[in-house]
N, C-alpha and C positions, 0 to 999 in steps of 0.2 A: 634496498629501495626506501628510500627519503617517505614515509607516509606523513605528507603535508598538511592534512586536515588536523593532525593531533602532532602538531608541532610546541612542542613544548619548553623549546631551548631558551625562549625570551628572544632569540635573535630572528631577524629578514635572512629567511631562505630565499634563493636563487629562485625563481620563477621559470622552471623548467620550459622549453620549446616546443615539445611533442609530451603529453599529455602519457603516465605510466601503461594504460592500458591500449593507446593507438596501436600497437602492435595486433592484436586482435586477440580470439579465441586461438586452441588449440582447432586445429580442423576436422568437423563433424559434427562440435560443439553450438549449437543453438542458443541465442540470448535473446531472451523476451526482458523488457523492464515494464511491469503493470501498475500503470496508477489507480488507488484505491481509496474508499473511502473507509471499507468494512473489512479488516487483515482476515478477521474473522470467516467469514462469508466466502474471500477469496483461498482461502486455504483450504475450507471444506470443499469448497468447487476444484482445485486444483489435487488434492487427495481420492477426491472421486473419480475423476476425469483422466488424469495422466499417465502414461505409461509407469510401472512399477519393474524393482525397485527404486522408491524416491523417499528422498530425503527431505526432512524439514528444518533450517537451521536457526535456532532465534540466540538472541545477544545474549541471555540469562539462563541461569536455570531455573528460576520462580516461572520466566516466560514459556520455556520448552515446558512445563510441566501443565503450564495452562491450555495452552498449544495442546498438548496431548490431551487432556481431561475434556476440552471440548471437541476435538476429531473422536474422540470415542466415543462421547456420547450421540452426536450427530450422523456417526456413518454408522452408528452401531454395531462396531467391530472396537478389538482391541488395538488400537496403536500408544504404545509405551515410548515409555521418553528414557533416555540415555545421558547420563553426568556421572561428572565426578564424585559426587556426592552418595551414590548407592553406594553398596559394599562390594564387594570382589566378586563375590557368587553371583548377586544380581547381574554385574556388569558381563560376567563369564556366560548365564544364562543368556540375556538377551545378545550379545554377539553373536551365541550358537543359532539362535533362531531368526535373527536378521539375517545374517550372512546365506543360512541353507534355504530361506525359502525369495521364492523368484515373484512373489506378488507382496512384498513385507514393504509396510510405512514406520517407519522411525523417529522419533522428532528429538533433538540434539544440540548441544552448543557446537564452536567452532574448535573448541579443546579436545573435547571427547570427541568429534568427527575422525579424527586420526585412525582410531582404533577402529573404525568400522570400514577402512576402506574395500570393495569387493571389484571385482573386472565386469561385474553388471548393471551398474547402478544406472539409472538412464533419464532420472529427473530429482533436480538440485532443487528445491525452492527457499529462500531467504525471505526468511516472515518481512526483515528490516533490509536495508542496505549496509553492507559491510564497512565499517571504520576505515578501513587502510585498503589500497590498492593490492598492497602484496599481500594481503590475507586473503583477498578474492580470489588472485591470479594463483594461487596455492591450493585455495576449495575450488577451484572452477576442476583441476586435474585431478577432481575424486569420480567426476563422472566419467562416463565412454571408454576408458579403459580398456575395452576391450576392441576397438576399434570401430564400434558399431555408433548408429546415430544418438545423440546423448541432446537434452535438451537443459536450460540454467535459467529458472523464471525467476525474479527480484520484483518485491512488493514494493511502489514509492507511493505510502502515504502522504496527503498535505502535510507541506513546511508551517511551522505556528508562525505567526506574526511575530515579524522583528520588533526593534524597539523601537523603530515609527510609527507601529502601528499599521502597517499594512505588510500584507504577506508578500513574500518574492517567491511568488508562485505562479501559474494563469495568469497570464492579461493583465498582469502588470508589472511580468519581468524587465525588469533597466536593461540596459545594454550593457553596461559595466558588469554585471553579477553572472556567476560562469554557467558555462554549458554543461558541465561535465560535473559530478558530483565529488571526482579526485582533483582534476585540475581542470581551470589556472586558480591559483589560491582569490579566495573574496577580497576585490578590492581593485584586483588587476583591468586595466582599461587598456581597450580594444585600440592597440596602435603601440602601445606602450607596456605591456609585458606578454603575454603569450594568448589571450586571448582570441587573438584573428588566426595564429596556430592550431591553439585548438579547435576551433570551427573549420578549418579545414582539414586538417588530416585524421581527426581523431572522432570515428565511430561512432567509439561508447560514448561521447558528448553527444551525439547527435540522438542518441539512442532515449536520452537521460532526458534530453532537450523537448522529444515526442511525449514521453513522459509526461514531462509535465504540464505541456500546453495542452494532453489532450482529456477528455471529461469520462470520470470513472464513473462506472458503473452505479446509477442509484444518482447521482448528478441531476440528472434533466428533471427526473422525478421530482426531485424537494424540491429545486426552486421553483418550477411550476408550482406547486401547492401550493408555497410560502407566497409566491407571488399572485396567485389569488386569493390568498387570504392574508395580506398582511398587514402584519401589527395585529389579527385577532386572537390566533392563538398561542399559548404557552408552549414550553420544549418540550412536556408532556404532550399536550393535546395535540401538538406537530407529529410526533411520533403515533400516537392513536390514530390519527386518521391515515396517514400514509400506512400503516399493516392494516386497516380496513376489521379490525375488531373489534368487539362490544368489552365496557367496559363503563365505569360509572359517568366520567368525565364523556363518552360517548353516547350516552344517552342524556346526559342533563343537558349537553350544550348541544344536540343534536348532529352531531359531526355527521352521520352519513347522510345529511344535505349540503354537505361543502364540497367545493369543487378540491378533487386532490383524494378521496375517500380509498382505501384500495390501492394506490398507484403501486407502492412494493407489498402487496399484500402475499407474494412468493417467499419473502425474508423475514427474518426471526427476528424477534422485536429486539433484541439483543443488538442486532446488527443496524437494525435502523437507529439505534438511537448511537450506536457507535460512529454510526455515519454521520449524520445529524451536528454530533460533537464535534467533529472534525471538520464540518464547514463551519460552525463557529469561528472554531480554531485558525480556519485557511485564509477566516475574514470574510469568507461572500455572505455568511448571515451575522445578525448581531441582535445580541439583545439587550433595550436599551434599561437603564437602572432609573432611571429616574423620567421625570413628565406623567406624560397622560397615556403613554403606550408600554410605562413598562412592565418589565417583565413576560414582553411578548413579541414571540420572533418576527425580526423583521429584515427586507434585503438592504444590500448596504448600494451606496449609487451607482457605483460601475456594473451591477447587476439589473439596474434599473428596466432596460429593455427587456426582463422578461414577464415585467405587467402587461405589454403591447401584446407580444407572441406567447403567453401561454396558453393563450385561447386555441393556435392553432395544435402546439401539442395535445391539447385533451380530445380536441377533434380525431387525430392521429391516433391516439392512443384507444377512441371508441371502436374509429375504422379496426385495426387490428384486431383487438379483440372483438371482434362481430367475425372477422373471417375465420 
């Protein structure tokens, strides 16, 4: 299988008809694809929550090792990480104790996952999304194994901004740029290579598609804030008041009188600023470098409507919390 994303031959490959993954899951098998702002946040929540044993797979091993180092410290149990890079003993130890115990979290590259396959594994989660179709469709058959229900959650962080400067993300996908995160390759136009194929037969486009149009978790919260206070504050004092903590810049500038104070006051500042970052990145916030506002977050204009309507979210958000 042709992995198109990472075509590297110099030459125009054939623009396949039906999309590598259209064929579906193995049956029994569950696909969730979750957009995120905080991988962070969503892992911890997903390690706590999900059935056991599950897996966590990230691209690197610097990443699986952070992956672990923060699920340990957060769930306050041991979850170790699994590479190439330990020694023989290490790697012979912790297989012995992933494989026998039936509530064991693991976090792992896509290389050493081999070595750990078991007939119980029952939740896949992928910090990133996989490079190549045939690497997915190869780790998706480490789960269910044993015939029972198996569930394969995929984390989709925002896309950075291309080189126009605006992200092909939310709300202001083309119609030309693909559905599917394998196929049709970037570039292909709907009528004229496989596009309007993949939109209709192919799933996991559709899957990818939901993905990304729809608003992660921690979303609603910042740009309400930022759009009741924008242009005042910095990517510090944005982050200070949304976890709703004391702190110097919170008492000089009086942040617990701005609207927005508290909104993720649940999440680790770690996570809000991670988040934070990443709408940067995705382009709905910006911070401008130069004028009379800079250096302080502001919405970019396609987010403009939510100067009108944040009013009602904070409303919303009183009601709630009152019940």
């Amino acid at each position: 299988m042709e992995p198109f994303p990472n075509n590297r031959s110099g030459k125009a490959q054939p623009c396949p008809k039906i999309c590598p993954l259209a064929g579906g899951l193995p049956p029994g098998i569950r696909l969730h694809i979750r957009a995120v702002l905080s991988a962070g946040r969503a892992l911890t929540c997903l390690a706590a929550e999900k059935a056991r044993p599950l897996l966590v797979i990230c691209r690197s091993r610097a990443r699986a090792e952070q992956v672990s180092r923060l699920l340990t410290g957060r769930l306050r149990a041991e979850i170790p990480f699994y590479h190439h890079g330990l020694d023989e003993a290490e790697r012979a130890y912790l297989r012995v104790k992933y494989l026998r115990r039936d509530d064991s979290v693991l976090v792992t590259i896509p290389a050493a996952g081999r070595e750990l396959l078991r007939f119980g594994l029952r939740t896949l989660v992928y910090a990133r999304p996989p490079p190549t179709p045939g690497g997915f469709l190869r780790e998706v058959g480490w789960v269910g194994r044993d015939g029972r229900a198996a569930e394969v959650i995929m984390l989709f962080p925002p896309p950075r901004q291309g080189a126009e400067g605006r992200a092909p993300g939310r709300r202001g996908r083309k119609a030309e740029e693909p559905l599917c995160l394998y196929c049709p390759r970037p570039g292909c136009a709907p009528g004229v290579g496989c596009a309007g194929d993949c939109a209709r037969l192919c799933g996991f486009g559709f899957a990818c598609l939901r993905a990304a149009e729809a608003l992660p978790p921690g979303w609603r919260e910042i740009v309400a804030a930022v759009a009741a206070n924008d242009r005042t504050l910095s990517q510090r004092e944005l982050c200070l008041l949304l976890a709703g903590r004391g702190g110097f810049a919170t008492v000089r500038k009086k942040l617990y009188t701005y609207t927005g104070y508290g909104y993720l006051c649940a999440w680790q500042s770690r996570d809000i600023d991670e988040a934070v970052s990443a709408l940067l990145r995705d382009g709905v916030l910006r911070v401008p470098q130069r004028g009379a506002w800079r250096h302080h977050v502001a919405l970019v204009h396609r987010e403009v409507r939510w100067k009108i309507h944040f009013r009602n979210y904070c409303e919303s958000s009183r009601t709630a919390r009152a019940v």
